[in-house]
Residue, then its C-alpha position, 0 to 999 in steps of 0.5 A: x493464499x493471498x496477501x492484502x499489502x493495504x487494506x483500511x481496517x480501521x476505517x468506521x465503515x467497518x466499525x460493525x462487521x469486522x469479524x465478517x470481513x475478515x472471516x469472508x477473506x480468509x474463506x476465500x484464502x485472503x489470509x494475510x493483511x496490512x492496514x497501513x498508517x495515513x491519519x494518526x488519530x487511527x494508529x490506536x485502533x489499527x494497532x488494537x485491530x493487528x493485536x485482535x486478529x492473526x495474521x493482522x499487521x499494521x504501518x504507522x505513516x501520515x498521509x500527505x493529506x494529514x500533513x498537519x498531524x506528523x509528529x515523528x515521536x508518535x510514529x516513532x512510538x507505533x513503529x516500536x510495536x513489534x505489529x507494526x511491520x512497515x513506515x507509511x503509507x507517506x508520500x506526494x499527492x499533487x491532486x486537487x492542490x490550490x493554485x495560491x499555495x501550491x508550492x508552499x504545500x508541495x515543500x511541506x509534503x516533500x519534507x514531511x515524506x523525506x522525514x518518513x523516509x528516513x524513519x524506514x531506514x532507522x527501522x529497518x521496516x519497509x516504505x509503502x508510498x502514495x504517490x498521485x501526480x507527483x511521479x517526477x519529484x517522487x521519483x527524484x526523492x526515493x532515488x537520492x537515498x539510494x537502495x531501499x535494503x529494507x524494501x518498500x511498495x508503491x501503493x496503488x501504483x499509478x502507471x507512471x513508466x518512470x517508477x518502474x526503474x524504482x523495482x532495483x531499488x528495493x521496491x515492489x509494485x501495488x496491483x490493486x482494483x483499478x486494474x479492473x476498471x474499464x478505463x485501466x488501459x495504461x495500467x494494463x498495458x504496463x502490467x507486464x513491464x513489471x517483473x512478476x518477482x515485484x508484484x504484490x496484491x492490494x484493495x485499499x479497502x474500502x476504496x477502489x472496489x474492483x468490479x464487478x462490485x464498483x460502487x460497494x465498499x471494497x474489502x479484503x476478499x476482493x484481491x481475488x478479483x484482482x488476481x483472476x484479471x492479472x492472471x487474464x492479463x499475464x496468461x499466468x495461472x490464478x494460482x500461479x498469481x497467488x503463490x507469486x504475489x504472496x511470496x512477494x509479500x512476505x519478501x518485502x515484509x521479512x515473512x511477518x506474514x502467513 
């Protein structure tokens, strides 16, 4: 069995073929997903999705692209929702960020991400973060509040050394397609520094498509391609991989899934 830990069911690409989708993941033994929160206008229908189909949970979070839309009494109302099992996907994202207004926006993002980290603790529900060039503040920011007894999981972990001090923590690592990709060389070689027991599997459907179906919409049944090239790389079993990150999964979500 595998665990999607980010999969955006509710974006419109998959507004036609949902059941197939899922259907074909569970076929392939994808049986558990999470769709996780980045814009607010798309938490009714994420909520509405995890309601629909077994073993579909979802995050209720603000992306620090969507800064704009937080407002902490709308999360607060999702994270209520007995299907909602984790605060995010919230975090810093220092990409393409203009020149004029730069440390402006970081101080927002930086605010905006303390607020949600904060939401997780109230709840008691772990954080799945975003971080992209932003390693060091992140990094600084999740520290000063100490152990995350709740747990929570760096999505689409970026290579970066310094976060892996961040698995004593209470954080877990999102081990997505990229590690497919031909110019993955740092992600492959920190993979095994990475303790297996923090591990969990991820698409970011439908972004990150691993090959060999780069330039498709990536989806959940995808993680099996994931999973075969970490299992390459670590000289594990597939199965082995799967029982592993599963296990991993259902730790940091407090069994909700599966």
């Amino acid at each position: 069995m595998i665990i999607d830990t980010h999969c955006h069911l509710d974006d419109k690409s998959y507004d036609k073929d949902l059941d197939e989708v899922i259907k074909r993941a569970k076929e392939h033994d994808v049986k558990g997903f999470v769709i996780p929160g980045a814009d607010i206008k798309d938490l009714p229908k994420a909520k509405n999705i995890s309601y629909k189909y077994d073993n579909v949970y979802f995050a209720a979070g603000v992306h620090p692209y969507n800064l704009e839309e937080f407002d902490e009494n709308i999360l607060k109302k999702y994270l209520e929702d007995k299907r909602c099992i984790a605060v995010g996907e919230c975090g810093l994202d220092y990409f393409r960020m203009e020149n004029k207004n730069k440390e402006k926006i970081k101080n927002k993002q930086q605010e905006i991400f303390k607020k949600q980290i904060e939401l997780s603790f109230k709840y008691n529900k772990p954080l799945i973060v975003h971080i992209r060039e932003a390693s060091k503040d992140s990094l600084d920011i999740l520290k000063s509040y100490g152990n995350f007894k709740q747990g929570g999981i760096l999505h689409c972990f970026n290579a970066s050394e310094i976060l892996l001090e961040l698995g004593e923590n209470g954080f877990y690592f999102g081990i997505g397609g990229v590690l497919t990709f031909k110019n993955a060389k740092k992600l492959v070689e920190i993979l095994p520094k990475i303790p297996l027991e923090k591990i969990v599997l991820e698409t970011d459907a439908p972004y990150l498509t691993p090959h060999p179906h780069r330039g498709e919409r990536n989806e959940p049944y995808y993680t099996t391609f994931v999973a075969k090239k970490m299992a390459e790389l670590l000289d594990i079993s597939y199965e082995d991989i799967c029982k592993i990150t599963t296990k991993n999964a259902k730790r940091v979500f407090k069994e909700f899934l599966g």
